[in-house]
C-alpha positions as CSV (number, residue, x, y, z in Angstrom):
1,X,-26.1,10.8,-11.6
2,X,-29.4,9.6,-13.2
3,X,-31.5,11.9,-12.3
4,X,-29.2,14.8,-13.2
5,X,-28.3,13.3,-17.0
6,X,-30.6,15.5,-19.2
7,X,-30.1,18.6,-16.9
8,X,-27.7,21.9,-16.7
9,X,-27.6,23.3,-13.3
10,X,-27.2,27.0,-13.3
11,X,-25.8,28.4,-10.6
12,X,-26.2,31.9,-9.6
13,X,-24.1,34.0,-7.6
14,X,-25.3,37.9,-6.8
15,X,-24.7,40.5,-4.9
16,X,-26.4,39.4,-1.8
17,X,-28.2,36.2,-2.7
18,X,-27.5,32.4,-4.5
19,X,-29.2,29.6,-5.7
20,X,-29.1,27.2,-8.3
21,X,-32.1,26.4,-11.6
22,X,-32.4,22.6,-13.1
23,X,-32.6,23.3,-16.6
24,X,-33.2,20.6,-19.1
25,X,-30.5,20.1,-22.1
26,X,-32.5,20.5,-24.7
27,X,-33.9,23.9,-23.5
28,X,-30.9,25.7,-24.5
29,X,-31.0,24.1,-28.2
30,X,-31.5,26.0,-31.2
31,X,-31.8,29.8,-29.5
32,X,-29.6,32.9,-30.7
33,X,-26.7,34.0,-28.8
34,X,-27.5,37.0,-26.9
35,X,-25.1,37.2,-24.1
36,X,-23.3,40.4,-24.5
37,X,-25.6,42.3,-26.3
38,X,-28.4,45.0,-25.0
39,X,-30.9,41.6,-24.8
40,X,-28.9,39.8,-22.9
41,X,-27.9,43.1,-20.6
42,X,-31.9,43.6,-20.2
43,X,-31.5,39.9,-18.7
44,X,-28.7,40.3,-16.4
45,X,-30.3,43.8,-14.8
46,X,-33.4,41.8,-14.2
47,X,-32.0,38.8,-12.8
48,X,-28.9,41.2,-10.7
49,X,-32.0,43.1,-9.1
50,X,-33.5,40.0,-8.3
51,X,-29.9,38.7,-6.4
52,X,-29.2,42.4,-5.0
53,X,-32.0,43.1,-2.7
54,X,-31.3,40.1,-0.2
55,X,-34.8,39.2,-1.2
56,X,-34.8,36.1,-3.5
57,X,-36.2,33.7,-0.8
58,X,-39.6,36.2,-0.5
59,X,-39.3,36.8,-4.3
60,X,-39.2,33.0,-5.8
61,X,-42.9,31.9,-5.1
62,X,-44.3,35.4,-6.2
63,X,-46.3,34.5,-9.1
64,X,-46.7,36.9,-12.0
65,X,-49.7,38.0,-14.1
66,X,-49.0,34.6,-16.0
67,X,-49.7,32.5,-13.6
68,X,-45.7,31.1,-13.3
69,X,-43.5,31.8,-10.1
70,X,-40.6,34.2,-10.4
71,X,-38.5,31.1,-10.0
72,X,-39.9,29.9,-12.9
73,X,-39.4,33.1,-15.1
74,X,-35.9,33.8,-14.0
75,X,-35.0,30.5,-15.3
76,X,-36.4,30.9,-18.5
77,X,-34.2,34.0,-18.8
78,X,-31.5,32.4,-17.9
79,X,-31.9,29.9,-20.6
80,X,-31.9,32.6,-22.8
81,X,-29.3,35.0,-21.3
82,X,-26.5,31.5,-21.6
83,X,-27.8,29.8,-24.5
84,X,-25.1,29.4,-27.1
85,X,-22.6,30.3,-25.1
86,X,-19.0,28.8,-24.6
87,X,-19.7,27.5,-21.0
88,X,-22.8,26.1,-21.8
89,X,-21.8,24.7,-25.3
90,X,-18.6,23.0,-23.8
91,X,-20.7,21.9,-20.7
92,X,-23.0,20.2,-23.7
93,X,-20.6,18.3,-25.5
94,X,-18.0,17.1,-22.4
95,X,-21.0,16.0,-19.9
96,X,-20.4,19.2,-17.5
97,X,-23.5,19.4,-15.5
98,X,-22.5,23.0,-13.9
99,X,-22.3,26.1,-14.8
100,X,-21.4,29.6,-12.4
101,X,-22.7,32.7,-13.2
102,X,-21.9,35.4,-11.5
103,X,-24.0,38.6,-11.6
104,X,-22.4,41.7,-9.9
105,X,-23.2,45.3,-9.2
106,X,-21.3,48.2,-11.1
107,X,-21.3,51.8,-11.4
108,X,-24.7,53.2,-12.0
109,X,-25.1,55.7,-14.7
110,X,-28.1,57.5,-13.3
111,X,-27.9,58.0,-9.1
112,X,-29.6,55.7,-7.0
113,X,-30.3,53.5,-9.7
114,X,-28.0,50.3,-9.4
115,X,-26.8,48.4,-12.5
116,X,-25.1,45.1,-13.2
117,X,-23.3,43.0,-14.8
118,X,-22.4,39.4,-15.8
119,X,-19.5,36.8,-15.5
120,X,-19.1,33.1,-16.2
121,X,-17.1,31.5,-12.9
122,X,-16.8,28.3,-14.2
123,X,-18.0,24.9,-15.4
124,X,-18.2,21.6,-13.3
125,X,-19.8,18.5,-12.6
126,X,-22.1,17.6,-9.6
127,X,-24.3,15.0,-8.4
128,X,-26.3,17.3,-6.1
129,X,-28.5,20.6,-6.7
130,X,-28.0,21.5,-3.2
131,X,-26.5,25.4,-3.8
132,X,-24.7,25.7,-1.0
133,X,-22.5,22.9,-2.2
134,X,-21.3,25.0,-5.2
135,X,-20.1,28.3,-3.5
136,X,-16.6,26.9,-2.8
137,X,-16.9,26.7,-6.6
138,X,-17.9,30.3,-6.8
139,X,-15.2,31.1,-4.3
140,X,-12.3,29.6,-6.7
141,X,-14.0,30.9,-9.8
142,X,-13.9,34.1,-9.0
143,X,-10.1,33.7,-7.6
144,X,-9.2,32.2,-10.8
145,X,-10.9,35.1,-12.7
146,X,-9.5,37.8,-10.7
147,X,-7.2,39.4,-13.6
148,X,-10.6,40.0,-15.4
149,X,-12.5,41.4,-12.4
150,X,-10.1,44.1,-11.8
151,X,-9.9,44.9,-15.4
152,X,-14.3,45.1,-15.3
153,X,-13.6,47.4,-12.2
154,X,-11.2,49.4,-14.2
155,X,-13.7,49.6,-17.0
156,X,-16.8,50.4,-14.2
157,X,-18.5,47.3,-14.9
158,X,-18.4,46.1,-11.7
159,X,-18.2,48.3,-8.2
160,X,-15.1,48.8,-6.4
161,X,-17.3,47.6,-3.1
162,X,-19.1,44.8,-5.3
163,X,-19.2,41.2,-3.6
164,X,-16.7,40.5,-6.5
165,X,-14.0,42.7,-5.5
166,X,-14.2,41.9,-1.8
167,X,-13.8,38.3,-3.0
168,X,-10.9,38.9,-5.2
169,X,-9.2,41.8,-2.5
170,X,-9.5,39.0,0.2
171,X,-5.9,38.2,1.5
172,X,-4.9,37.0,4.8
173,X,-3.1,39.4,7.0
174,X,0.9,39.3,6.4
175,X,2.2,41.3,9.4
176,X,5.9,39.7,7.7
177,X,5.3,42.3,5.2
178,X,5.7,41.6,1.4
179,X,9.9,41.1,1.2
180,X,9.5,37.8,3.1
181,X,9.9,34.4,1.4
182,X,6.3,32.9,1.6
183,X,7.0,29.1,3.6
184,X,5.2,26.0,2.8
185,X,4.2,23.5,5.2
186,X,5.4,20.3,3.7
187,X,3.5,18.0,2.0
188,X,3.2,14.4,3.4
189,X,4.6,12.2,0.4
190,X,1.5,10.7,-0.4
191,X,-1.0,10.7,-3.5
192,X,-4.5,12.2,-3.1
193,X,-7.6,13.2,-4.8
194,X,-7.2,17.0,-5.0
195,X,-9.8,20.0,-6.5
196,X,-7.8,22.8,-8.6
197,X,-9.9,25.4,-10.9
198,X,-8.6,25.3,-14.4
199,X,-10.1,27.0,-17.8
200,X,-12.6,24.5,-17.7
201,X,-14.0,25.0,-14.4
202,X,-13.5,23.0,-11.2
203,X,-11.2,20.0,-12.2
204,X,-10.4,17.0,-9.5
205,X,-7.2,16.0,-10.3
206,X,-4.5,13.3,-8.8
207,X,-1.7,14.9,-6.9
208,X,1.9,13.4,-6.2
209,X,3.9,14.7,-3.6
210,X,7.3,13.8,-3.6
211,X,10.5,14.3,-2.4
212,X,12.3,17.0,-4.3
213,X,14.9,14.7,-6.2
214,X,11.8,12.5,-7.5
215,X,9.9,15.4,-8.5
216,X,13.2,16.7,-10.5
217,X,13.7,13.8,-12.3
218,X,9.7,13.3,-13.1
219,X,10.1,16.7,-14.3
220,X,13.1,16.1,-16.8
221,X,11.6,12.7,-17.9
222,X,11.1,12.7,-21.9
223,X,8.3,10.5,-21.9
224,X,7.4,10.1,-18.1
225,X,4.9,6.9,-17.7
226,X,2.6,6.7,-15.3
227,X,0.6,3.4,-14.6
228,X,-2.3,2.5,-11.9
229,X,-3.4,-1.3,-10.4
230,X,-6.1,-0.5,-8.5
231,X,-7.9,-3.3,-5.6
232,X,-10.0,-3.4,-2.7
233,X,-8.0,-4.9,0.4
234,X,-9.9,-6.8,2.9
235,X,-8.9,-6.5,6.2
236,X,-10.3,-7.6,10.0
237,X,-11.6,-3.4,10.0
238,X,-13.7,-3.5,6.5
239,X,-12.0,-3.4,3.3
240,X,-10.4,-0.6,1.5
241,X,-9.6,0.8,-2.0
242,X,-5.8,0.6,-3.0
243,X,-4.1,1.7,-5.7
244,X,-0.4,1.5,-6.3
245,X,0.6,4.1,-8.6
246,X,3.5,3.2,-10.8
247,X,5.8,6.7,-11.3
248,X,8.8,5.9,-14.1
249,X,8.7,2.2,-13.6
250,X,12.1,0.7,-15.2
251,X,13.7,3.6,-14.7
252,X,16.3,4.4,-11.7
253,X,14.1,7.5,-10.2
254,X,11.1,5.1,-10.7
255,X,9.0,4.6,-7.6
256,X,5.4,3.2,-6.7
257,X,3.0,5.0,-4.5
258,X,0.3,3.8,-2.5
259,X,-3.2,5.3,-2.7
260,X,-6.3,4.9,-0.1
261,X,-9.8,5.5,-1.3
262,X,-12.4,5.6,1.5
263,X,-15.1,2.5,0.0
264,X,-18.1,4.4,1.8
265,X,-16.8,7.9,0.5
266,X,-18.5,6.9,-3.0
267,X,-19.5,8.6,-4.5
268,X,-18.9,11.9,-4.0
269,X,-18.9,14.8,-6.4
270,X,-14.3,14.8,-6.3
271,X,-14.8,11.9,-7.7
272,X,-17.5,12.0,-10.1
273,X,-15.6,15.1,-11.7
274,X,-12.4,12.9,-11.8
275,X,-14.5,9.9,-13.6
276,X,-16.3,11.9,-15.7
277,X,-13.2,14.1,-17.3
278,X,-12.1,12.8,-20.5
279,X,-8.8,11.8,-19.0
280,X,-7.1,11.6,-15.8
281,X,-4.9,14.7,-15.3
282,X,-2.2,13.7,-12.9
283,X,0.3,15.9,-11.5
284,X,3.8,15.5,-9.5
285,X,5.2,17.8,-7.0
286,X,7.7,18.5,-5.0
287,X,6.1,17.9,-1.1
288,X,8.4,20.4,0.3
289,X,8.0,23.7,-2.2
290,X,4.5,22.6,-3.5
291,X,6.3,23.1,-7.0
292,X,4.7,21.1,-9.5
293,X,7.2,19.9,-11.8
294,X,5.0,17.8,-14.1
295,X,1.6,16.9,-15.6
296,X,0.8,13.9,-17.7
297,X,-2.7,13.3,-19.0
298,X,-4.4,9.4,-18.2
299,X,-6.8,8.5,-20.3
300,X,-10.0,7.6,-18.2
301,X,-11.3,4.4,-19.5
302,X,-7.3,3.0,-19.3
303,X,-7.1,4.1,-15.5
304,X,-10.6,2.0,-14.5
305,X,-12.5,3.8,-13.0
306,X,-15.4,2.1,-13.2
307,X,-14.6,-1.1,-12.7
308,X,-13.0,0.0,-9.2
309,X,-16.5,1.8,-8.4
310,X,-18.1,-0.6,-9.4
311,X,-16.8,-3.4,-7.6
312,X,-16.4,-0.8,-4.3
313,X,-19.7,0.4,-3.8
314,X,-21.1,-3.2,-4.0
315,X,-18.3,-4.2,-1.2
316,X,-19.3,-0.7,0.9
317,X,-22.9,-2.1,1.2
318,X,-22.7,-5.2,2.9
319,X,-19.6,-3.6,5.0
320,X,-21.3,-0.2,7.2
321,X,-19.1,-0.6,10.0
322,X,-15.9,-0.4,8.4
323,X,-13.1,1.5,10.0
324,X,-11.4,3.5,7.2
325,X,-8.4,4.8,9.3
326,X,-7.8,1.4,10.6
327,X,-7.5,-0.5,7.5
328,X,-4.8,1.6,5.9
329,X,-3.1,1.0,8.9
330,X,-3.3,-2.6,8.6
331,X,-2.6,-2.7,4.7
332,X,0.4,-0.5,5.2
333,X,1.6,-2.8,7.9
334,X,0.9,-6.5,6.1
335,X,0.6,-5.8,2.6
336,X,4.1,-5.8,0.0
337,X,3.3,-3.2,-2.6
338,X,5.6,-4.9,-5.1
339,X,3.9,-8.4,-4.0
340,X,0.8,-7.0,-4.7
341,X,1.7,-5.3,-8.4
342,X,3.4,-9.3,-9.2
343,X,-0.1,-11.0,-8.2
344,X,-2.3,-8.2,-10.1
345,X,-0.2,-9.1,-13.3
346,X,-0.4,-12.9,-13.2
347,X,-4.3,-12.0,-12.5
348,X,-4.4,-10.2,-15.7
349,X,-2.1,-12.9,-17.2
350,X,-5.2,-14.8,-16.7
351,X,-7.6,-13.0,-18.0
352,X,-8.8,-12.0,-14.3
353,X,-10.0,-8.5,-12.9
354,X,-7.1,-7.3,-10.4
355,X,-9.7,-6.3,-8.1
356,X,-9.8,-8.6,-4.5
């Protein structure tokens, strides 16, 4: 993420068009807050006219009386419509890279002459500035902030046939009607990387599924512990990432978990948002109703992270041939779990990494 270490992305989501502007940090120091105020509403109608028209692409090299491209000016407003506020000051200070805004028509006051308004979808983090990799962002953004889209259609400041509320009235057909139980496909008991939008924006987190009486007791542990020994396996098909996940150990419902991590799938940006999080949020549920039934916080740097990325992405170069699907098969089939946690502890007895 070098190149992208000084820089916001702003992503932004209209009516009919998307992209996303690579702002410098420091570009959004030291200006007023205007967001929310008849400034920053002269902002948003420029830049919602801009993404309304399905003409951005034509638009972008245009260059004004200035001399600088409409691309250019519209993120120079956008540095001032955002500046100072809570997405972009939390993004700031925790090392998000992302930010969604999405800009939406309303209910013009004069016929024929359309109007629009503003949203914040969410913060993230990203290695890439490609836009079409962030509208599955916009997508969960705006499902996540669907309580205050209705209320802004309520109020009129966003159009009952606005991109918005197509997005948030979008439902798959349920011929079953409303009175029937909804059913789950179950879960495979397993542990994966898995994307979830929280307050904070899109969040990877690390998901437990479990059979329904370990995902009880998880949920009624006082203090529930949750410890990782993390390797890289070599096998005859390329090596592979494993963690063993250690749920309750020393406790009679404690139970261990193995974890695959593709070598060659890093990085990736599921990742990157899981390394670069403060801490770790990992949560247990039950594989059969998809009830989660508890969340503990990991601290990052006591999970490590980086040492396991490190170490895999050096091993990933000198292996391109490996056969992801056939490793796991092979360290399911030849290696002990519990053998494995005894050698990673004499390792660290010895002042060793437990990485193979």
């Amino acid at each position: 993420m070098s190149e992208l270490d000084d820089r916001l992305i702003l992503h932004v989501f209209g009516e009919t068009d998307f992209t996303s502007f690579t702002i410098r940090r420091d570009a959004f120091e030291g200006k007023p807050r205007v967001f929310g105020t008849p400034e920053g509403d002269d902002y948003v109608q420029v830049i919602g006219t801009l993404f309304g028209e399905d003409n951005w692409d034509q638009l972008r090299t245009r260059r004004a009386q200035n001399g600088m491209s409409f691309e250019e000016l519209v993120a120079n407003s956008l540095v001032h419509l955002v500046a100072d506020t809570e997405p972009v000051n939390t993004a700031l200070q925790s090392g998000h890279n992302l930010i969604v805004l999405g800009v939406f028509r309303g209910i013009p006051k004069v016929k024929d002459v359309p109007v629009y308004s503003a949203r914040f979808l969410g913060i993230s983090s990203t290695t890439t500035t490609d836009p079409n990799a962030h509208l599955d962002l916009v997508r969960q953004g705006i499902r996540y902030s669907a309580g205050f889209i209705h209320d802004d259609i309520e109020k009129g400041m966003v159009a009952p046939d606005s991109v918005a509320a197509r997005m948030v009235d979008q439902a798959p057909d349920d011929p079953a009607g409303d009175d029937e139980e909804e059913e789950f496909e179950e879960l495979p008991q397993a542990i994966f990387f898995h994307e979830m939008v929280t307050q904070a924006g899109l969040e990877t987190v690390v998901l437990c599924a479990c059979d329904s009486e370990l995902a009880q007791a998880a949920g009624e542990e006082p203090d529930l512990v949750v410890g990782l020994v993390s390797g890289v396996v070599p096998t005859p098909h390329g090596s592979v990432g494993y963690w063993l996940w250690q749920i309750s150990p020393d406790t009679p419902h404690g139970f261990t978990q193995e974890h695959f991590v593709d070598l060659h799938a890093l990085p990736n940006p599921a990742y990157d948002r899981l390394k670069n999080s403060e801490h770790v949020r990992f949560l247990v549920v039950d594989c059969e109703t998809h009830e989660n039934t508890r969340a503990v916080l990991l601290k990052r740097d006591s999970v490590g992270l980086q040492e396991f990325e490190d170490m895999a992405t050096e091993i990933a170069a000198s292996e391109p041939d490996a056969d992801f699907e056939a490793a796991c098969e092979y360290v399911m089939s030849t290696v002990d779990p519990e053998q494995f946690l005894r050698q990673a502890r004499k390792q660290e007895q010895t002042g060793k990494s437990n990485l193979h």
